[in-house]
C-alpha positions as CSV (number, residue, x, y, z in Angstrom):
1,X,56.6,-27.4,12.0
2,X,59.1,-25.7,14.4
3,X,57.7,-27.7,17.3
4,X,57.2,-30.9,16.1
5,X,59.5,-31.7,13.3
6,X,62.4,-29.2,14.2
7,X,62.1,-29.8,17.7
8,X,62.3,-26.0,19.2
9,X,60.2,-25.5,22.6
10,X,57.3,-23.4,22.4
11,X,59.1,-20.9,24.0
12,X,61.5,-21.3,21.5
13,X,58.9,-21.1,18.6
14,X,56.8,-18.5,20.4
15,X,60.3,-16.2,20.3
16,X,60.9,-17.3,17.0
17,X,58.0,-16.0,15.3
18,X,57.7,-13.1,17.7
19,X,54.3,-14.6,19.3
20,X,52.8,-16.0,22.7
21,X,53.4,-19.6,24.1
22,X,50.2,-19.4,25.3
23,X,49.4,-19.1,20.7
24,X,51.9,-21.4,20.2
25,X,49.8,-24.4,22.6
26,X,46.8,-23.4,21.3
27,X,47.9,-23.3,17.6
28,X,49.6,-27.0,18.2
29,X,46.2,-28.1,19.7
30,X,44.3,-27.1,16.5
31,X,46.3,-28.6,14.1
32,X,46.3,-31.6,16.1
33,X,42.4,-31.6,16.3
34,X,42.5,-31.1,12.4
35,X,44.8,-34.0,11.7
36,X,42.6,-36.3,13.9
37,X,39.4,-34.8,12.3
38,X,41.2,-35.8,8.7
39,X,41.8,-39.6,10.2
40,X,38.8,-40.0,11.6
41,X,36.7,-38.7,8.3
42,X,39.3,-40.9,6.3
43,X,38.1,-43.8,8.6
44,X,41.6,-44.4,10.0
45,X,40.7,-43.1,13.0
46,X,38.7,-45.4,14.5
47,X,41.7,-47.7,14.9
48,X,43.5,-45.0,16.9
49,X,40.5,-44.5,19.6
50,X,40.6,-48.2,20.4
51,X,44.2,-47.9,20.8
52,X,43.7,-45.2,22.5
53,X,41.6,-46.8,25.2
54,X,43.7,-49.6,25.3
55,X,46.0,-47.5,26.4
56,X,44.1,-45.3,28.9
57,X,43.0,-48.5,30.8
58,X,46.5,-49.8,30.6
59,X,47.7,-46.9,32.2
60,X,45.0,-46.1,34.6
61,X,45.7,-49.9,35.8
62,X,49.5,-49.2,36.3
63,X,48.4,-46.1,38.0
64,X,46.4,-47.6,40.7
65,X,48.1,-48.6,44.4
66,X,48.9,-51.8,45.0
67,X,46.1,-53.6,47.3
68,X,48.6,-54.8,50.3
69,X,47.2,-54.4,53.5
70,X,49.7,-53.4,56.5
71,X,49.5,-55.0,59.4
């Protein structure tokens, strides 16, 4: 909640409640993984990974160089 909703860094959060960052990432990654894991069981989900993909192609197109050729 202190991450996400209030907007503190993990540093932030990880001083706050007297903890590592390192707990603080991998805390942030579980609830994460249990929200998907709630989507996807709900059947929700499935309209987020195509999205997703979209996405990731989308990106991995803008990502590639240009095909000029230098003379």
């Amino acid at each position: 909640m202190l991450r996400k909703v209030d907007g503190l860094s993990q540093r932030d959060v990880a001083a706050e409640m007297g903890i590592t960052e390192d707990t603080v990432e991998k805390q942030l990654a579980k609830g994460m993984r249990a929200i998907a894991d709630a989507l996807f069981a709900r059947g929700i989900g499935a309209g987020i990974a195509r999205l997703e993909r979209k996405l990731g192609k989308r990106h991995a197109q803008d990502r590639q160089p240009s095909s000029t050729t230098s003379s």
